[in-house]
Structures are given as structure tokens and as C-alpha cells.
N, C-alpha and C positions, 0 to 999 in steps of 0.2 A: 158495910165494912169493906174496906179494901185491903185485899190480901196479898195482893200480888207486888212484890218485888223486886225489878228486874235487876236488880243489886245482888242477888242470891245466885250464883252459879254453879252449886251446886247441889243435885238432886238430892232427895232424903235416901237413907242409903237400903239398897235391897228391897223397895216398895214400889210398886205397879199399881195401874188402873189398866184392866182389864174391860172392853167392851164389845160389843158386835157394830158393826154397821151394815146396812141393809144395803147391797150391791144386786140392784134388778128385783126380781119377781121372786126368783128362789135361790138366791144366791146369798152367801150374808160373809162381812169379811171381820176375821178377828182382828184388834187393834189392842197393841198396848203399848202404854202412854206411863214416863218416868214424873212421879211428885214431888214437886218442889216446895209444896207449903200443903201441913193437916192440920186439922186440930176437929173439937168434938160439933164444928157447927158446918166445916167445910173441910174443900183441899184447892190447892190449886195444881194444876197439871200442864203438861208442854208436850202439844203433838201437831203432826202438820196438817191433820186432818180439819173441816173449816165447820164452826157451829157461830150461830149467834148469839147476842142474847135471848134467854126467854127460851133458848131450846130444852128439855129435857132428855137426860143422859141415864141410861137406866148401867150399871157398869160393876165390878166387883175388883175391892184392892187386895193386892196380894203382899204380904209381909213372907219375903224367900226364905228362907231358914236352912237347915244342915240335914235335918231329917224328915220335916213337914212344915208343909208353909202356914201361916196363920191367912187363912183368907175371911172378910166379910162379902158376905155375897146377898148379888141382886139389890143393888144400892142404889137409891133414885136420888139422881139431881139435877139443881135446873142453873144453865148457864146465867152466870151475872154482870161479869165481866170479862173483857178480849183486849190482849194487846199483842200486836203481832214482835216479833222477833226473827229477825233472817226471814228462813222460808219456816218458821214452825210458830205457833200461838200458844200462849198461855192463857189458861183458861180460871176463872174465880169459879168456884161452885161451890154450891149451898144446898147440903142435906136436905133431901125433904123424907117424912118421918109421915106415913099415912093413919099409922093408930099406934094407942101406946104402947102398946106389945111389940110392934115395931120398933117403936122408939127406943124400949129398954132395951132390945137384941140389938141394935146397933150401937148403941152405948155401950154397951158389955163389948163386942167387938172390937171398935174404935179404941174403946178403952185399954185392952190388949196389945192392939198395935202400935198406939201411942208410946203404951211403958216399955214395949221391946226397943223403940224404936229410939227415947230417950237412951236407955242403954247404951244401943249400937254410936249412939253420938257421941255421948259421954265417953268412951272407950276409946272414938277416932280421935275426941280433941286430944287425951292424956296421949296418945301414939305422938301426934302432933306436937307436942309438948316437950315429948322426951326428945325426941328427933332435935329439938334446938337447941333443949339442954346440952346434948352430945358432940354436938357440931364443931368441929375443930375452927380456932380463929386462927388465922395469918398476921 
């Protein structure tokens, strides 16, 4: 399934991909990376960091909130697709789900930050909306 849209400009709103990346022996560097596309079988993501396909990305997204953030964590998935953009890449990724118990806790999760996440859109378009309704013409 191709997910990636470079037509989309912009990120989903207040949600991260959180990961490590292994820098040497004993060093490891934290990365986070703005979603531009989720849904309950993937995401896709834009950072300048370089994977191929076929890599797996072990990473945790974070949905920011006012009080506490909704995170699902320790989230494995494997690169499917890359298309570069300037100097950064989007990336297609696709859940992987190692047992079912897993699979329902990420579901449950996902499923969470899905519906806040609807919300939070719903809310920018009507913002959106009203701003043109209001708009003085010349």
C-alpha cells in the first residue's frame, strides 16, 4: 500500500516518532521525527536521518497533550518505502505485531491516538473555516 503523499504538507498535528539510533560502541542518539501520515497498519514519517528499505525501526509515537502525553511505546517496524525530499526522507512504515497480545496493546494504543488526533483536526479545519467565513472582502 502506498502511503506516502508528497502532496501533504503538513505534519499531523502534536504527534512524534520517537527513536534511538546507535552512534558507536556506547553511544546512542535520540531522534525525533514529525508524522505526516498514521493509521492502525502504519505511519509515515520525515527525518533526515537515512534507512532503507527492509530496515527495522524499533521507536515510540508520542501524541503531546496539555497535561500528559498519550505515548505508545516500543513500537517495531519495518521500512517499505523512501522517497527523498530536499535534505530529509519520508519514510512508509508498517507495524509489525510479534504476538497477539501485542497486537491488541497496540491497537488499543494507536486506537487512542487516532481518535485524539481526529479531534485535534476536526477542531484546526472548523478554526480554518471560520477564519474565511470572517474575512473582510475589498
Amino acid at each position: 500500500m502506498d502511503r506516502i503523499d508528497l502532496n501533504v504538507q503538513d505534519p499531523l498535528p502534536d504527534l512524534l516518532a520517537r527513536f534511538r539510533l546507535k552512534r558507536g560502541l556506547f553511544r546512542k542518539e535520540m531522534v525525533e521525527s514529525r508524522l505526516f501520515g498514521l493509521d492502525q497498519y502504519g505511519c509515515v514519517l520525515k527525518t533526515d536521518k537515512v534507512f532503507e528499505p527492509g530496515d527495522t525501526l524499533q521507536f515510540d509515537l508520542v501524541m503531546q497533550m496539555p497535561f500528559e502525553d498519550i505515548e505508545a511505546e516500543a513500537l517495531q517496524g519495518l521500512v517499505v518505502e523512501v522517497k527523498k525530499h530536499c535534505s530529509n526522507f519520508f519514510y512508509s512504515i508498517d507495524f509489525i505485531q510479534s504476538s497477539a497480545r501485542q497486537s491488541s496493546e497496540l491497537s488499543e494504543k494507536l486506537g487512542r491516538i487516532q481518535e485524539v488526533l481526529d479531534r485535534k483536526q476536526t477542531l484546526r479545519s472548523r478554526r480554518g473555516r471560520q477564519g474565511a467565513d470572517f474575512s473582510p472582502t475589498h
